[in-house]
N, C-alpha and C positions, 0 to 999 in steps of 0.2 A: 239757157234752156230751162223752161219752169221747170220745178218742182213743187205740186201740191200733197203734201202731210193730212191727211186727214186721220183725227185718232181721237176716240171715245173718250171723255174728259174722265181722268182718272185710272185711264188703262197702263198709262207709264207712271211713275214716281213725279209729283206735282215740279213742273221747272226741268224733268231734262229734254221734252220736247226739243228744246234747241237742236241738242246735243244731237237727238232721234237725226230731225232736220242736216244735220253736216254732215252724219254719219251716212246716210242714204246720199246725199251728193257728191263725198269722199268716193265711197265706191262706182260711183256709175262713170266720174272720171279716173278709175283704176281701172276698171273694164273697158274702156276704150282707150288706153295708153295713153291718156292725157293727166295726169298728175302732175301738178305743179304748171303746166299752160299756161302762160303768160294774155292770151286771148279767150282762151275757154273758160280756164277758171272763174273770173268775173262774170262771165255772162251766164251762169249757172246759178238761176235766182229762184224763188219761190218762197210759199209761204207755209205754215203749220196754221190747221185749223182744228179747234177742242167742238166736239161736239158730245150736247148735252145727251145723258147713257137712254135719255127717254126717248132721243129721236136719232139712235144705230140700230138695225139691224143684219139679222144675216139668215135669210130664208125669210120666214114672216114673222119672227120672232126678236123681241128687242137683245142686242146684244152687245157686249162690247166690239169696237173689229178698228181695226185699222185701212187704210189706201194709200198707197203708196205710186203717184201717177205723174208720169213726164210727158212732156210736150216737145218735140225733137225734131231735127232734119231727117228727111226720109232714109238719111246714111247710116244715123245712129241705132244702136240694137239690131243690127241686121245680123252681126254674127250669131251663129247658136250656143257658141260658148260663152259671150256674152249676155244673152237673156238667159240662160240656166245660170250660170255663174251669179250675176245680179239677183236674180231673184230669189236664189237661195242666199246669197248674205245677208240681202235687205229684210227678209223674214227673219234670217236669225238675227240679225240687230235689233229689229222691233220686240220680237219674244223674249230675248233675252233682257232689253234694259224692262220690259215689264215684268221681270223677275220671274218668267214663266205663267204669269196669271192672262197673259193674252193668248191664247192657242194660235200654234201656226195655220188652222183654217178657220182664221176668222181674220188675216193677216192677206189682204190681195195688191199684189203689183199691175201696173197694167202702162204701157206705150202708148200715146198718140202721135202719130205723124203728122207733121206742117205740109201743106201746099207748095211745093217747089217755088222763091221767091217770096214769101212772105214771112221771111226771117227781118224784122225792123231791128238792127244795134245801130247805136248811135245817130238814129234817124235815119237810116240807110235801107233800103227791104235790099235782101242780100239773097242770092240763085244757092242752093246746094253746093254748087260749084265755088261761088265765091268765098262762101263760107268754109270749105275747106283748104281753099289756099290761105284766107286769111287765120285758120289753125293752126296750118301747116309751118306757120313764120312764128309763130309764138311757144 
């Protein structure tokens, strides 16, 4: 399941983006009771993007900010304790490693839902359905 990082070059301490990155996907498989997954885990991929502080904003004003944004089966985040939950770590994960210089409203999470069926792992497009049995074994 992607994970795109998008964060204003310089709003974390230079080099822990990684960290940012594993710590937002740590959590999102704690919220759906999959820690340690032996199918999931792996398939929880994404990237960290730095972007220059001249072209973030947030309103019409340049700024620093962070995005914090998943790409998912329509199963995932359905709970409401899991989209409150998540999105309150993941902000406080991103505020905090930026040492409080990144305000939590300038910090936004946001869910995309997949097309039932066009999950590709392993060259396979895999239904909702199959994808959670093949969870469900790992």
């Amino acid at each position: 399941m992607p994970l795109t990082l998008t964060i204003t070059e310089g709003a974390l301490p230079k080099g822990s983006e990684k960290l940012a990155y594993s710590r937002c996907a740590q959590a999102m498989l704690k919220w759906h009771g999959l820690t340690g997954n032996k199918v999931m885990t792996p398939n929880v991929i994404g990237h960290v993007t730095l972007v220059n502080s001249d072209n973030t904003f947030s309103g019409t004003s340049q700024a620093p900010v962070a995005f914090v944004e998943w790409k998912v089966p329509g199963f995932a985040f359905t709970s409401r304790d899991a989209q409150l939950g998540y999105v309150d770590e993941v902000t406080n994960i991103i505020h905090e490693m930026s040492d409080g210089k990144l305000p939590k409203d300038h910090i936004w999470v946001n869910v995309v839902h997949a097309v039932d069926g066009s999950w590709g792992i392993n060259g396979v497009a895999m239904t909702n359905d199959e994808l959670k049995q093949a969870i469900s074994s790992g």
